[in-house]
C-alpha positions in Angstrom: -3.4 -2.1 25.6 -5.4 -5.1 25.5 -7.5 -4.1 28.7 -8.7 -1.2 26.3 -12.1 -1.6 24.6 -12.1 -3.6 21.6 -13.2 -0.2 19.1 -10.5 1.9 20.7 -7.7 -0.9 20.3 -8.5 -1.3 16.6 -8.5 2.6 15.9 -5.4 2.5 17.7 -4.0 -0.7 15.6 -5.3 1.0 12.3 -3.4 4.3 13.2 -0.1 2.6 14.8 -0.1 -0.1 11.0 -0.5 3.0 9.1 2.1 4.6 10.4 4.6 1.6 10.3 3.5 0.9 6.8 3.9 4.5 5.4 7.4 4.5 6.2 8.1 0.7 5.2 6.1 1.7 2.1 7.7 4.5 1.4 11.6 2.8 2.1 10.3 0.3 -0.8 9.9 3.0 -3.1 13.4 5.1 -2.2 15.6 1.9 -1.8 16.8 0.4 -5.0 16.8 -3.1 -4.1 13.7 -2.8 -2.0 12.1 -0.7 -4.9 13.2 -4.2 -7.4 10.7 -6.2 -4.9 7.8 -3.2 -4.8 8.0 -2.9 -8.9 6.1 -5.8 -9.5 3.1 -4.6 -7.6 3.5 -1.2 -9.3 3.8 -2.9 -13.0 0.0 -3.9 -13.3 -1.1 -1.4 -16.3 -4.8 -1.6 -15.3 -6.1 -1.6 -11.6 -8.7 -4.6 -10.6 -9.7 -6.1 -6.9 -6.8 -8.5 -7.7 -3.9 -5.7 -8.1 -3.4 -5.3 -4.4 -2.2 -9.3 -4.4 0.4 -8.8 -7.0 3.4 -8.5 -4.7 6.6 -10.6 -4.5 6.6 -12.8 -1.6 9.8 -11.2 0.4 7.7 -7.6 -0.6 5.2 -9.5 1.4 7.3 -11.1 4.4 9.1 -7.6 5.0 6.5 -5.2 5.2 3.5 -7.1 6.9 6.6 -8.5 9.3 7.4 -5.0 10.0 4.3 -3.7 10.5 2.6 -6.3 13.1 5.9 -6.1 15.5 4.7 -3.3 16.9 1.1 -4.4 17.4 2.4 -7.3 19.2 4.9 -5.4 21.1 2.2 -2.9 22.4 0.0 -6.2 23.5 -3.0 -5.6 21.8 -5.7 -8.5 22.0 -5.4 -11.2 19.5 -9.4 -10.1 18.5 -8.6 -6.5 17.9 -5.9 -7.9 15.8 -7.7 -10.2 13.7 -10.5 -7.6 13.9 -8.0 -5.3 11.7 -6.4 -8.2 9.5 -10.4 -8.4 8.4 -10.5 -4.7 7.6 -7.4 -4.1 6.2 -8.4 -7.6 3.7 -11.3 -5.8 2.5 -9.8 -2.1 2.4 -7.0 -3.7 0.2 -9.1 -5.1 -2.1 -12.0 -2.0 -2.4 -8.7 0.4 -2.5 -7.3 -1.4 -5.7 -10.7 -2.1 -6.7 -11.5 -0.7 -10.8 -14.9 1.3 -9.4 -15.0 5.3 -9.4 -17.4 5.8 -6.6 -17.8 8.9 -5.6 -16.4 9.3 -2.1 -14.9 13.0 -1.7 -16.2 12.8 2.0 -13.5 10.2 2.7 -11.2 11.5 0.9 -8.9 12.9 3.6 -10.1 10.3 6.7 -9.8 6.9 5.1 -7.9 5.7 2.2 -10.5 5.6 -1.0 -9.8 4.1 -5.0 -9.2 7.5 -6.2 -6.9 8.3 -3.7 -4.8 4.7 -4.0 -5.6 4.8 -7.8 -2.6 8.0 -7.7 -0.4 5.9 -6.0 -0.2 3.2 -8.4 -0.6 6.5 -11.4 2.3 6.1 -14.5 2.7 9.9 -13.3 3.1 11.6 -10.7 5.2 8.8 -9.0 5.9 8.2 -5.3 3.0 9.9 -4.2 0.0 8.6 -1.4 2.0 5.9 0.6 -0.6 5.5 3.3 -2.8 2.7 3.1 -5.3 3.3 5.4 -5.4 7.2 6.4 -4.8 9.4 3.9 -3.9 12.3 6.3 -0.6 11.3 7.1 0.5 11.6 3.3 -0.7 15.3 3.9 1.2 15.4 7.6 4.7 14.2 5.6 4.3 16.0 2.3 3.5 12.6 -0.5 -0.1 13.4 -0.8 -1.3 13.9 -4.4 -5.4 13.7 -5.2 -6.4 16.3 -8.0 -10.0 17.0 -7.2 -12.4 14.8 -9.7 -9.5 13.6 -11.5 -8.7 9.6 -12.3 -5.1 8.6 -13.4 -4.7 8.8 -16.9 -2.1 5.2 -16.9 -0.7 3.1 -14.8 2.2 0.9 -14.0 6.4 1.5 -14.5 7.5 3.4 -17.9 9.1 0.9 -19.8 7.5 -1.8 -18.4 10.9 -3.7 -16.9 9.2 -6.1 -15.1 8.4 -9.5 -17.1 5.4 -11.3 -17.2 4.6 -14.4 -15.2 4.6 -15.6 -11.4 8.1 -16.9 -11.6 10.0 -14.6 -13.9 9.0 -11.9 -11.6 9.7 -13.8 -8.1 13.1 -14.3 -9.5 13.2 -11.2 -11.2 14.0 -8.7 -8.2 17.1 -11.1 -7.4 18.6 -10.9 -11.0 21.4 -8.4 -12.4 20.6 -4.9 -11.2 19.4 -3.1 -14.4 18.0 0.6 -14.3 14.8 0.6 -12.8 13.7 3.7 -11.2 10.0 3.7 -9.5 
């Protein structure tokens, strides 16, 4: 892989993350105790450039741990791989980012606000797992994205997560209470 040119090794790092994160993303949301460590980037009730870095460290650890072991595994070059760690910074924050550009064109090729904005939507739930191309969310049946429409709320009904940085890092680890994402 890393003899490849550097713009085919990143297209190929950005589809091969994707996938691994979709399904790590999407085990976060279906297992309870993993789901306890994903809730507390779902309980933000307003989306801003600084949602997408509300996330409990081990939510952290596990999925970008999962998701780079097989970029390393294929041997792609360490500058296609730090070539992606500086697109996927940016995508995270533009995707969480409170702006309603207009981007219908993108919808379906590259994960947009609108289309992240569902994910993290009060209702439906567990919807748009990818985090960089939409399309496989249509390929495994989780993609949601009402034409012109904005979510109407955001965050967990019932709000169960607390507030502050560590009430919620000890938070996933406490008595199992009923939480469903």
């Amino acid at each position: 892989m890393a003899s490849q040119p550097l713009a085919l090794q990143l297209v190929e790092i950005v589809l091969v993350a994707d996938l691994t994160q979709y399904w790590v993303h999407r085990a976060f949301h279906r297992v309870p105790w993993l789901w306890r460590l994903h809730a507390i980037h779902h309980s933000s009730e307003t989306l801003d450039w600084l949602a997408g870095s509300r996330l409990h460290l081990v939510d952290i650890v596990v999925t970008r741990g999962l998701s780079f072991v097989p970029l390393y595994v294929l041997g792609f070059a360490a500058p296609a791989v730090y070539a992606y760690l500086v697109f996927v910074s940016f995508l995270a924050v533009f995707i969480h980012a409170n702006v309603r550009l207009d981007l219908r064109a993108l919808d379906w090729v590259l994960v947009t606000p609108r289309f992240h904005h569902w994910h993290h939507a009060a209702s439906p739930v567990d919807k748009n797992f990818a985090v960089h191309l939409p399309w496989l969310d249509r390929l495994f049946g989780t993609a949601y994205l009402p034409d012109g429409r904005w979510p109407a709320a955001y965050g967990i009904d019932g709000h169960p997560v607390p507030e502050g940085y560590w009430r919620q890092l000890a938070w996933p680890f406490r008595p199992e209470r009923s939480l469903t994402s």
